[in-house]
N, CA, C and O atoms as a CHARMM CRD file, in Angstrom:
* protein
*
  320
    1    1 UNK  N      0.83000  -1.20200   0.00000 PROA 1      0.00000
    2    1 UNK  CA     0.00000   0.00000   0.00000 PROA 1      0.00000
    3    1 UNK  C      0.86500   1.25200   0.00000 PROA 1      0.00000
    4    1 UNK  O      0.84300   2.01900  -0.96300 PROA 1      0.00000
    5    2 UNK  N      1.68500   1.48500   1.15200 PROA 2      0.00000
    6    2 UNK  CA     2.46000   2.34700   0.81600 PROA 2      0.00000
    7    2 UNK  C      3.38500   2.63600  -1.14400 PROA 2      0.00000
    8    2 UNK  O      3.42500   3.43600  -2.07800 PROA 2      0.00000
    9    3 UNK  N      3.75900   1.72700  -0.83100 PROA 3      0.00000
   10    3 UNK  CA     4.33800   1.21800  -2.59200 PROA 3      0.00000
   11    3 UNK  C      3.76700   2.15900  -3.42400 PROA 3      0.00000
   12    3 UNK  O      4.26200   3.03900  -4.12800 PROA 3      0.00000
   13    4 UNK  N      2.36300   1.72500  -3.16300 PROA 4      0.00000
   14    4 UNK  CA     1.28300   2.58400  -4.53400 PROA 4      0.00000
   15    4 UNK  C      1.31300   4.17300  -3.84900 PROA 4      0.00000
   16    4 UNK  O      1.65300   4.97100  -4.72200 PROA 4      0.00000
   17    5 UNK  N      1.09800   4.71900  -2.77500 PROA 5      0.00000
   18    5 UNK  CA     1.19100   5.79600  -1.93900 PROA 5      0.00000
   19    5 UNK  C      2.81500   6.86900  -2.71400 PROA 5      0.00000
   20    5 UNK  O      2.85300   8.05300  -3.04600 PROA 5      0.00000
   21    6 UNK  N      3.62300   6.08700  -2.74500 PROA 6      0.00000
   22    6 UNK  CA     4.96300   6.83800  -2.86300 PROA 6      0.00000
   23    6 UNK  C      5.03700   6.82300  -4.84400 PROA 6      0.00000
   24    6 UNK  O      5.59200   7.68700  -5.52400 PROA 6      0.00000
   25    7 UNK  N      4.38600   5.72000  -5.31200 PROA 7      0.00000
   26    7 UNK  CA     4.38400   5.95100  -6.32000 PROA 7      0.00000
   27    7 UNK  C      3.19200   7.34100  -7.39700 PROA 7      0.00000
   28    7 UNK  O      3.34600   7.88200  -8.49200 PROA 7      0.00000
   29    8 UNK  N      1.97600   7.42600  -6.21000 PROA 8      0.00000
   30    8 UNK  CA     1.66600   8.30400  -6.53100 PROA 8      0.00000
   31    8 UNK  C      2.08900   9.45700  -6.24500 PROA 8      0.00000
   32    8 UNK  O      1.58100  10.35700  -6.91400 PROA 8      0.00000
   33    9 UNK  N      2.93200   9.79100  -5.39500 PROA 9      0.00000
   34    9 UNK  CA     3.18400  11.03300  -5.05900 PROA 9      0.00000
   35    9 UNK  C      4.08600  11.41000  -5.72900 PROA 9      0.00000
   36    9 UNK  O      4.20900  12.61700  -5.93800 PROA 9      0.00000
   37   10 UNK  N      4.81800  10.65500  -6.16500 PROA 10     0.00000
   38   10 UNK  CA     6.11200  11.14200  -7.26500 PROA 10     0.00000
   39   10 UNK  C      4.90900  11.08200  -8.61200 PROA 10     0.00000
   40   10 UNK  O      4.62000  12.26900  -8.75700 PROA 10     0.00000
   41   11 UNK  N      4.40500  10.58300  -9.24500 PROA 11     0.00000
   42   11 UNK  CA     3.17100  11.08200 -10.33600 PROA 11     0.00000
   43   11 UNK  C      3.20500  12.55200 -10.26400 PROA 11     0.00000
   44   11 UNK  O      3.72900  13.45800 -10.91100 PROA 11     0.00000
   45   12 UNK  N      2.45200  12.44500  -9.23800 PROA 12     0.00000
   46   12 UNK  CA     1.87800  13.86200  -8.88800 PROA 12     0.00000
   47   12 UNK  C      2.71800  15.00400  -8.99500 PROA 12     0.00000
   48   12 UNK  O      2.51100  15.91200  -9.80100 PROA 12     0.00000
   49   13 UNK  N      3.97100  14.95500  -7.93100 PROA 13     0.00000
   50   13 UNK  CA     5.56900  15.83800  -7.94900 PROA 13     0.00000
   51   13 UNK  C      5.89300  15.86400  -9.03100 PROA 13     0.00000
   52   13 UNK  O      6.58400  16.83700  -9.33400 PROA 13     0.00000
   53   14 UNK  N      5.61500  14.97200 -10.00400 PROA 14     0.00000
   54   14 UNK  CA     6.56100  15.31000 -11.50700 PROA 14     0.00000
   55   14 UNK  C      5.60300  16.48600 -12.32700 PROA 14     0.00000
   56   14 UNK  O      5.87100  17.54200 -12.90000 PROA 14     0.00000
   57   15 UNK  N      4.50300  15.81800 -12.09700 PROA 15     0.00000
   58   15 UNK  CA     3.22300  16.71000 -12.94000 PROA 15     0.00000
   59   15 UNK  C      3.25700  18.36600 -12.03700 PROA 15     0.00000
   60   15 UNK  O      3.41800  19.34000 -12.77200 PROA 15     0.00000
   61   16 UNK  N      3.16500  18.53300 -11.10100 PROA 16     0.00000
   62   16 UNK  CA     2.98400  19.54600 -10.81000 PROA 16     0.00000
   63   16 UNK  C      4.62400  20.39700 -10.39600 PROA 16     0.00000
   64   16 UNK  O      4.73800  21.55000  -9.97900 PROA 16     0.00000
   65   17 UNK  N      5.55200  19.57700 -10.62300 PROA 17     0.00000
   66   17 UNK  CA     6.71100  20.07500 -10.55400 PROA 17     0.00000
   67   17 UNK  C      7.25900  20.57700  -9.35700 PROA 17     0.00000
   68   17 UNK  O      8.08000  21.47800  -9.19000 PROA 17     0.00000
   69   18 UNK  N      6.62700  19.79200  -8.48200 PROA 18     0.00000
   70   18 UNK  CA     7.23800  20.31900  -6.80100 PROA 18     0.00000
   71   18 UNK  C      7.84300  19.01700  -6.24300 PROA 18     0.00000
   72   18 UNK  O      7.72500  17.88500  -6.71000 PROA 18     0.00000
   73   19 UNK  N      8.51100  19.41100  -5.15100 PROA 19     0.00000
   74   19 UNK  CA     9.38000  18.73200  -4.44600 PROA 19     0.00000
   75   19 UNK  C      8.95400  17.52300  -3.52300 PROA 19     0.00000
   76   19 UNK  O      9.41000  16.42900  -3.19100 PROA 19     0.00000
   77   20 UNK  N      7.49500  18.53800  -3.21100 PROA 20     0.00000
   78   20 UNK  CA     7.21600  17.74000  -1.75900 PROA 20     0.00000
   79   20 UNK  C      5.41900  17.60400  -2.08800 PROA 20     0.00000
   80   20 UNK  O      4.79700  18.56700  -2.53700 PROA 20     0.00000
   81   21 UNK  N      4.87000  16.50200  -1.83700 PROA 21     0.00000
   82   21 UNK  CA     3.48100  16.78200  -2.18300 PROA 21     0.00000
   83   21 UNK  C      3.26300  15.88900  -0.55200 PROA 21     0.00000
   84   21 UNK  O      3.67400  14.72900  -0.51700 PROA 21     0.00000
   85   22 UNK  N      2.60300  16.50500   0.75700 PROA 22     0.00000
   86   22 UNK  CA     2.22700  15.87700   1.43500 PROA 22     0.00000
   87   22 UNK  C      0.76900  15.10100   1.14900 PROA 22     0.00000
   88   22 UNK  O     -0.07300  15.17300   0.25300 PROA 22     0.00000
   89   23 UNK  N      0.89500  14.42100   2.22700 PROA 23     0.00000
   90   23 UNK  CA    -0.46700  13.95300   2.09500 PROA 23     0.00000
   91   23 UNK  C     -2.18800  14.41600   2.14500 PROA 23     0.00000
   92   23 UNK  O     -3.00000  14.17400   1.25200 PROA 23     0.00000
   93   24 UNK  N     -2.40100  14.96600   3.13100 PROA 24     0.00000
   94   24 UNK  CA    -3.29200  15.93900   3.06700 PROA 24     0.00000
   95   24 UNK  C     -3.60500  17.34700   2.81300 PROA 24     0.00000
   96   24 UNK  O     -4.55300  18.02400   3.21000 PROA 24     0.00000
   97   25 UNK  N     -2.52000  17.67000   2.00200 PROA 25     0.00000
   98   25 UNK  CA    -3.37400  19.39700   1.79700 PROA 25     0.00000
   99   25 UNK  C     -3.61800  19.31900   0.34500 PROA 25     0.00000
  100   25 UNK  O     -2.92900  18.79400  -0.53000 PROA 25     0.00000
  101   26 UNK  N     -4.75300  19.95700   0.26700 PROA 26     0.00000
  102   26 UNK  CA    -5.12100  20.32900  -0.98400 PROA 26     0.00000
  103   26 UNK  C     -4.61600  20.65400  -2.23700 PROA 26     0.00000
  104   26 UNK  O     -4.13700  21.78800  -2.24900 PROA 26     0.00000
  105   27 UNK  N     -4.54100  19.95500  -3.48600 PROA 27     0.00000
  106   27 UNK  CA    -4.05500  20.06200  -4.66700 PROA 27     0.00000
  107   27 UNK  C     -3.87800  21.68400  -4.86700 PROA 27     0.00000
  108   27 UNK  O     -2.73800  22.12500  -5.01300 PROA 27     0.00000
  109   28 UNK  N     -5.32900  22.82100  -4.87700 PROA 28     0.00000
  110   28 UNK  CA    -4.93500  23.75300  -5.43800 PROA 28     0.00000
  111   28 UNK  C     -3.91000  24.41700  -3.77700 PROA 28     0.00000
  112   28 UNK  O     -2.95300  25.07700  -4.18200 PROA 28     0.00000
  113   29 UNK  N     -3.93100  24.38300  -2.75600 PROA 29     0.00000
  114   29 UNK  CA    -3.14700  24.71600  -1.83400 PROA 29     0.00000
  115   29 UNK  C     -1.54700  24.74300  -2.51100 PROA 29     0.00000
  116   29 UNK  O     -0.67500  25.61000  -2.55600 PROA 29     0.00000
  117   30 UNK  N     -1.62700  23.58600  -2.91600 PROA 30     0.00000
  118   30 UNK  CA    -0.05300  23.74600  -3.87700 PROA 30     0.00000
  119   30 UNK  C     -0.11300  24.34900  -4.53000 PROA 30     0.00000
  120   30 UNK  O      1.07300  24.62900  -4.70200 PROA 30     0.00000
  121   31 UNK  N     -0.68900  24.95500  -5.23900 PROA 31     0.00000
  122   31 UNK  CA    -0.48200  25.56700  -6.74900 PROA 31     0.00000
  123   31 UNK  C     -1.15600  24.77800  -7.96600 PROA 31     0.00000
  124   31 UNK  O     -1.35200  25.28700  -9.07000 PROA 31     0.00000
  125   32 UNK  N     -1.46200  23.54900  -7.63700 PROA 32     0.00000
  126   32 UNK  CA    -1.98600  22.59700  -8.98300 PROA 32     0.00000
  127   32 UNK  C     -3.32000  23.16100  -9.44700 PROA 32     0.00000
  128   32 UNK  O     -4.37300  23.26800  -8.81900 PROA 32     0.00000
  129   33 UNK  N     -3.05300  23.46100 -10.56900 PROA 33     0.00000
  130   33 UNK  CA    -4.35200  24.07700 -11.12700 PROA 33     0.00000
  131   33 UNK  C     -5.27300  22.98900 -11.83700 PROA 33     0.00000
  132   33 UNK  O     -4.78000  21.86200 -11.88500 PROA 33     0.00000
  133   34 UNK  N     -6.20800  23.11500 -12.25200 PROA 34     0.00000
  134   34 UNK  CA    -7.65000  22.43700 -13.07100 PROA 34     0.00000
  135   34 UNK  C     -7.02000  22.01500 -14.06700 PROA 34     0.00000
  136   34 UNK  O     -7.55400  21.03400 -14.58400 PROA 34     0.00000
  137   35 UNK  N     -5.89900  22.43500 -14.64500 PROA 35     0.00000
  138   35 UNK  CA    -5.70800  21.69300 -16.21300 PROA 35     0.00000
  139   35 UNK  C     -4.63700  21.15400 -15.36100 PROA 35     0.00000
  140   35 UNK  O     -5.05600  20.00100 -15.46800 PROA 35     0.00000
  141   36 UNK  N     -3.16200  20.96100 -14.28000 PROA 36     0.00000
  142   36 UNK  CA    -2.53200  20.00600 -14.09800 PROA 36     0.00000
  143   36 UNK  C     -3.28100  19.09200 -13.25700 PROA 36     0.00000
  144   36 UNK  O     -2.70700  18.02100 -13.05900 PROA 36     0.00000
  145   37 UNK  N     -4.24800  19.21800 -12.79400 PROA 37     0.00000
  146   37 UNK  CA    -5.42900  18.17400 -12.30000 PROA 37     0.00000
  147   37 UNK  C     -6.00000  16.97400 -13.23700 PROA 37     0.00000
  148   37 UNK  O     -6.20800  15.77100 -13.07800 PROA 37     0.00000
  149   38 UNK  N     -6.13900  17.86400 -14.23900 PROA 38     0.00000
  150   38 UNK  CA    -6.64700  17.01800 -15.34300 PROA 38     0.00000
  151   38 UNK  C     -5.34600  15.61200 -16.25800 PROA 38     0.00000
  152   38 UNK  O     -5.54800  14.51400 -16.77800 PROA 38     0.00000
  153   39 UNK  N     -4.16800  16.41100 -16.04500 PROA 39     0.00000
  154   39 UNK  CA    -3.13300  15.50900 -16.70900 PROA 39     0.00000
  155   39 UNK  C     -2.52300  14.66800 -15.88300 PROA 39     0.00000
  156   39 UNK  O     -1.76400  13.76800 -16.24200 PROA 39     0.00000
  157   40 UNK  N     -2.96700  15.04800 -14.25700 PROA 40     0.00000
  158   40 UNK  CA    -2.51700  14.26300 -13.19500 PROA 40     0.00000
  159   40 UNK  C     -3.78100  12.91300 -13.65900 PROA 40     0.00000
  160   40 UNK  O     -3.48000  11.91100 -14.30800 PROA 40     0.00000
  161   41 UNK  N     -4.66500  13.11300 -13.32700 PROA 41     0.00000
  162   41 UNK  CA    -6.06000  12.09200 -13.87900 PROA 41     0.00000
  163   41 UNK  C     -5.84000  11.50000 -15.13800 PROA 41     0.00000
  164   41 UNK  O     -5.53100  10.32900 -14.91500 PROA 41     0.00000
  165   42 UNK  N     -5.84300  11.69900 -16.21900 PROA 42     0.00000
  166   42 UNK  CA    -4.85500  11.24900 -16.78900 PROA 42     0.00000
  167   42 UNK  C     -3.36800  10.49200 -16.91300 PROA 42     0.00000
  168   42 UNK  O     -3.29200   9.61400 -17.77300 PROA 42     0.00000
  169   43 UNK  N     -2.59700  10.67600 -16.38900 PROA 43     0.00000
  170   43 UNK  CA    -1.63500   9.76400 -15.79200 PROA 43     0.00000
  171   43 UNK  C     -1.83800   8.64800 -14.83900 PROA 43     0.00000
  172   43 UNK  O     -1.38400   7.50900 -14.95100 PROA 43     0.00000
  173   44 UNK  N     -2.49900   9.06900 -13.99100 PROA 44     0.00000
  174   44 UNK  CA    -3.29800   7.85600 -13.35200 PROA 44     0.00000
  175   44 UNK  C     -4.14400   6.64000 -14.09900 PROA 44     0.00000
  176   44 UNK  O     -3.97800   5.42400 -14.00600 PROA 44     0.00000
  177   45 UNK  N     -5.09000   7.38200 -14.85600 PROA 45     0.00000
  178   45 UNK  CA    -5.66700   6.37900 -15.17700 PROA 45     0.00000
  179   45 UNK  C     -4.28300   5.30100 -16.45400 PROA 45     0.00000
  180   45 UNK  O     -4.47300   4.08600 -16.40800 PROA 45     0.00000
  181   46 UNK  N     -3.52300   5.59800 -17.07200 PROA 46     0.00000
  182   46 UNK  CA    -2.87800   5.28400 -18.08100 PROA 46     0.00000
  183   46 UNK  C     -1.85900   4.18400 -16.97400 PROA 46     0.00000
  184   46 UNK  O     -1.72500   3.00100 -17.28500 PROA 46     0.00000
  185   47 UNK  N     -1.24900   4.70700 -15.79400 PROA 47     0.00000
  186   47 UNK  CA    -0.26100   4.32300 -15.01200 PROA 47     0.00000
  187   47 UNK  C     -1.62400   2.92400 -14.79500 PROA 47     0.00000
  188   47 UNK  O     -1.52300   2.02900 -15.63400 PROA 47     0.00000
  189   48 UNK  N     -2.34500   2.82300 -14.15300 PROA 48     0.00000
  190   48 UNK  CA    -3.12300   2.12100 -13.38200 PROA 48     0.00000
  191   48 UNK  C     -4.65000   1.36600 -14.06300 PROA 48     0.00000
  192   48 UNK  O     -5.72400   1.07400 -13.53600 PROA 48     0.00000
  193   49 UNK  N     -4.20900   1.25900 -15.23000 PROA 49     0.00000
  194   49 UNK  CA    -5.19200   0.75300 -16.38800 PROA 49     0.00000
  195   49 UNK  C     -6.85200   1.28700 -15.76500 PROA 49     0.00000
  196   49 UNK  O     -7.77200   0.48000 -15.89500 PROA 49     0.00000
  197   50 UNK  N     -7.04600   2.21900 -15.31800 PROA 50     0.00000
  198   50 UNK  CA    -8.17800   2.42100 -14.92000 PROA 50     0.00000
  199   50 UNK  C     -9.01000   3.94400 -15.60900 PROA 50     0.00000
  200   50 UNK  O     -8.47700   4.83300 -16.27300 PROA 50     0.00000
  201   51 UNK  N    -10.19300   3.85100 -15.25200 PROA 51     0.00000
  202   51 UNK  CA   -11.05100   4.93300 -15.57800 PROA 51     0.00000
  203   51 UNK  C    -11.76500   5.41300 -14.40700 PROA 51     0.00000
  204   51 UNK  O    -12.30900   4.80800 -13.48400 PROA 51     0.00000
  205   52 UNK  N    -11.58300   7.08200 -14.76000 PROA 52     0.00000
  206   52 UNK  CA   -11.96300   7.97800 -13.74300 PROA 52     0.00000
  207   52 UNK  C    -13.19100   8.65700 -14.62400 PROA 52     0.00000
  208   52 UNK  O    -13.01500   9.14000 -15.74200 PROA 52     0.00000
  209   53 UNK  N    -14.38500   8.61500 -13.97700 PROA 53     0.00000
  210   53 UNK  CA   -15.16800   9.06400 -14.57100 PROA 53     0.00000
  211   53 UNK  C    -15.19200  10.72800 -14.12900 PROA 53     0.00000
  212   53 UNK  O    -14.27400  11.30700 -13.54900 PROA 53     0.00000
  213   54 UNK  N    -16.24400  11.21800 -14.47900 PROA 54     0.00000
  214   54 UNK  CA   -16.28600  12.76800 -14.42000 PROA 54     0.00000
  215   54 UNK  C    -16.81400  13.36200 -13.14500 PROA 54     0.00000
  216   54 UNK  O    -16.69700  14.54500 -12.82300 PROA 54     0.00000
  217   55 UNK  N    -17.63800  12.04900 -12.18600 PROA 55     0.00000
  218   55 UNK  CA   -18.74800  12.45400 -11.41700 PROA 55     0.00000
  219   55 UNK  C    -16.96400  12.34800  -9.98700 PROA 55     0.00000
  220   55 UNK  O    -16.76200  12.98900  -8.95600 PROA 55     0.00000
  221   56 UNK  N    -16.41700  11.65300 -10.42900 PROA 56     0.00000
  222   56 UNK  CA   -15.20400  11.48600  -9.21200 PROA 56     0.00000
  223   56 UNK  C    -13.74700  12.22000  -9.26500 PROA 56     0.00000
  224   56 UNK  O    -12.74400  11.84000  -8.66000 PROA 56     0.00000
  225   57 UNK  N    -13.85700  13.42800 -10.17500 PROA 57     0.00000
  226   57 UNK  CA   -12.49700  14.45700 -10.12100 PROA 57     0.00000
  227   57 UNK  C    -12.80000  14.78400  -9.07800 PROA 57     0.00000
  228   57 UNK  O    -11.91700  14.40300  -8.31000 PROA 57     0.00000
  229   58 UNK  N    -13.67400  15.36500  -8.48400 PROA 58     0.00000
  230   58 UNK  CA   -13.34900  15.80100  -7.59300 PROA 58     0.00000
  231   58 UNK  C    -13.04500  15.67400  -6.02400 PROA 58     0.00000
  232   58 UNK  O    -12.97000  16.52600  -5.13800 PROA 58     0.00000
  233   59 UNK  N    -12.81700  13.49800  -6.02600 PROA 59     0.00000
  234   59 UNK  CA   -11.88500  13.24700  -4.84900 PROA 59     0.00000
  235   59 UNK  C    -10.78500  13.11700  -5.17800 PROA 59     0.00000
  236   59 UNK  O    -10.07000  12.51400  -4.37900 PROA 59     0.00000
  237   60 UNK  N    -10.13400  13.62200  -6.51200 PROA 60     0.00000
  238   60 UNK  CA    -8.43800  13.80700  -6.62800 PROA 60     0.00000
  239   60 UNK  C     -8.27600  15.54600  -6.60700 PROA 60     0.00000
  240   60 UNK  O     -8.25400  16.34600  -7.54200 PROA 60     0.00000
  241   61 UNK  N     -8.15200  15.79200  -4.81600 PROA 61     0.00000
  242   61 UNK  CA    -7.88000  16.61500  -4.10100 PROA 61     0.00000
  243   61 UNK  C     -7.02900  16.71300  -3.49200 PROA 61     0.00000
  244   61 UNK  O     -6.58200  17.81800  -3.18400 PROA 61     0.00000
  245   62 UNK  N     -6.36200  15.27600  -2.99900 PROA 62     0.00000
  246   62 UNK  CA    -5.33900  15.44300  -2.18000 PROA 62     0.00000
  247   62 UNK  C     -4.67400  14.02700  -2.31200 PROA 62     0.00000
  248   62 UNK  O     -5.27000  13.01800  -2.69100 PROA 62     0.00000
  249   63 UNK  N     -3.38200  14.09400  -1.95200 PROA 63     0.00000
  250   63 UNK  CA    -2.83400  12.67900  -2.25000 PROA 63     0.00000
  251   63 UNK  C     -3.78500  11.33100  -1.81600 PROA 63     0.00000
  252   63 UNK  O     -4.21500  10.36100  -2.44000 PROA 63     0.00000
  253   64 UNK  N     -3.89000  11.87300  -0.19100 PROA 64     0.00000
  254   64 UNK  CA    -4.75400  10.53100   0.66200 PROA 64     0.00000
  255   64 UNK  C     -6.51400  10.10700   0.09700 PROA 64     0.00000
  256   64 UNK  O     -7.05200   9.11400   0.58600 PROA 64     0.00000
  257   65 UNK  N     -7.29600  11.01300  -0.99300 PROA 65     0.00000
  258   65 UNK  CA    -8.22700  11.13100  -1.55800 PROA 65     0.00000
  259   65 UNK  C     -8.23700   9.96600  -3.24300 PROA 65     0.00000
  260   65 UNK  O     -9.06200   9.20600  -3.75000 PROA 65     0.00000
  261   66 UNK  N     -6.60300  10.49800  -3.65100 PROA 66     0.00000
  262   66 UNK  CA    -6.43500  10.13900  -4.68700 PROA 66     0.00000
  263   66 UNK  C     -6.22000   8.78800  -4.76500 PROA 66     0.00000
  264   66 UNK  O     -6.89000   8.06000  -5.49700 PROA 66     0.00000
  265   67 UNK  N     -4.91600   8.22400  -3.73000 PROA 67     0.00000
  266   67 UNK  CA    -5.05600   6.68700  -3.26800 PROA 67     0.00000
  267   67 UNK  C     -5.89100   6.03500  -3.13400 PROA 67     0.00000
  268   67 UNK  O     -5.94900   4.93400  -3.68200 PROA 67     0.00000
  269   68 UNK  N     -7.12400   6.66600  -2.09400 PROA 68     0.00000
  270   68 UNK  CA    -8.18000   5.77700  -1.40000 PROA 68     0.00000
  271   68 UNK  C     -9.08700   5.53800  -3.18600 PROA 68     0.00000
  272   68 UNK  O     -9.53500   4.50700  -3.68700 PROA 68     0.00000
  273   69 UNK  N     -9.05500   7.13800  -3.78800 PROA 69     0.00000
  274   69 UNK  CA    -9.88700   6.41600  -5.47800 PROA 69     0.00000
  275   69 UNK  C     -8.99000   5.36800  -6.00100 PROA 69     0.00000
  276   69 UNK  O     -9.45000   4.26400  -5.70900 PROA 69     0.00000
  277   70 UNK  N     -7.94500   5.29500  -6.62800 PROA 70     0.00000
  278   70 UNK  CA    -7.17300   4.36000  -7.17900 PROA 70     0.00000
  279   70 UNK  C     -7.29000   2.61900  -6.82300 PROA 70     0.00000
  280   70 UNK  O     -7.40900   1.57700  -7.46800 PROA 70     0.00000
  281   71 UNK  N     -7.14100   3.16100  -4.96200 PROA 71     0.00000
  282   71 UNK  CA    -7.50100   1.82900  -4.64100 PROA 71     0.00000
  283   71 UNK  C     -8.29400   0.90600  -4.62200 PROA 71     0.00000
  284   71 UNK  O     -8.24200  -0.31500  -4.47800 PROA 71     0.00000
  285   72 UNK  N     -9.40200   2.02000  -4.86800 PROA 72     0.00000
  286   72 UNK  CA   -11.07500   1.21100  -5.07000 PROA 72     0.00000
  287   72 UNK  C    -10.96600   1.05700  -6.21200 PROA 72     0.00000
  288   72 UNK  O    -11.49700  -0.02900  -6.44600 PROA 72     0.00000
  289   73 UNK  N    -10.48000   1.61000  -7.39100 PROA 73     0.00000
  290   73 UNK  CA   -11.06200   1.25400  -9.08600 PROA 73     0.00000
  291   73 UNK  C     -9.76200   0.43400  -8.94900 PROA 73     0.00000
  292   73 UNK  O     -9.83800   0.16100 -10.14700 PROA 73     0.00000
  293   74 UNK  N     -8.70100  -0.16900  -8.58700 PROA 74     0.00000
  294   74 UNK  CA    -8.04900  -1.33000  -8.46100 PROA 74     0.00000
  295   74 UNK  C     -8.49500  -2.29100  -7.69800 PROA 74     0.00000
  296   74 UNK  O     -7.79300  -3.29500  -7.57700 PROA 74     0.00000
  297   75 UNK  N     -9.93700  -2.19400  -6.91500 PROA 75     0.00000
  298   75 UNK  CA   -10.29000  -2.96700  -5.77200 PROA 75     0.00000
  299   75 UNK  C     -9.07500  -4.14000  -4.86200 PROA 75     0.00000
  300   75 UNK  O     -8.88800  -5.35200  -4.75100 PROA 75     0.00000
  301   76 UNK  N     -8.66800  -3.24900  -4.52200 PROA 76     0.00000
  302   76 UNK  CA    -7.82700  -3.49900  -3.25300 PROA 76     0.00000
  303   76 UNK  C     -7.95500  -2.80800  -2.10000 PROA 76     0.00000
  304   76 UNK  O     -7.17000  -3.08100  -1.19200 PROA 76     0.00000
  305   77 UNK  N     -9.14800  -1.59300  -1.86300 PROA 77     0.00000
  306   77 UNK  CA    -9.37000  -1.20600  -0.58200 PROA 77     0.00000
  307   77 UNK  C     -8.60700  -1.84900   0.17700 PROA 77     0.00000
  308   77 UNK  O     -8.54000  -3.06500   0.35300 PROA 77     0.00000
  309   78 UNK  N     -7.85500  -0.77800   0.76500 PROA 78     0.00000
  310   78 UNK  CA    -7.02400  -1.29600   2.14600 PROA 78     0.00000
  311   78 UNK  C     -7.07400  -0.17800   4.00900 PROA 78     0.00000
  312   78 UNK  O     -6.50500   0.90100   4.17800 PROA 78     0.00000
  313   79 UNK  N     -7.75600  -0.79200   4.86200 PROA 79     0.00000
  314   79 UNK  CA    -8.11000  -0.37300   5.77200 PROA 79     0.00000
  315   79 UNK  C     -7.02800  -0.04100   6.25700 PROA 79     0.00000
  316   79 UNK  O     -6.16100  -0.91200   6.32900 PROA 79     0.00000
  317   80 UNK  N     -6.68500   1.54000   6.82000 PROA 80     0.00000
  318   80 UNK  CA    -5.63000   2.18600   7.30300 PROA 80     0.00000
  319   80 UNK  C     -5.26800   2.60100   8.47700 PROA 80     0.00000
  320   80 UNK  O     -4.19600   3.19100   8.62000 PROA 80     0.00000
């Protein structure tokens, strides 16, 4: 779990070009705007053979938001 955790966060750090993406603060809190939101979602789904529909952008808010989606459209929910 972690594994997938560190692998998203470097996703994310590359796309939005920062150093440090903690876990809970808010995407636009960093600076990530609506269109690097969109190519982050995008990378995800391509990294993780999955589909993000339209009704669920908006729990890729924050790293710990983005995992818990990933993990469910990989169904591996993992209790934390």
């Amino acid at each position: 779990m972690s594994d997938l955790k560190e692998e998203l966060r470097a996703l994310i750090a590359e796309i939005a070009e920062k150093d440090e993406i903690p876990d809970d603060v808010a995407f636009k809190d960093l600076g990530i705007d609506s269109m690097m939101g969109v190519e982050i979602v995008a990378a995800i789904e391509r990294k993780y053979q999955v589909k993000i529909a339209d009704s669920e952008l908006q729990q890729v808010t924050t790293l710990t938001r983005s995992l818990d989606l990933v993990q469910k459209k990989l169904g591996n929910v993992v209790a934390v």
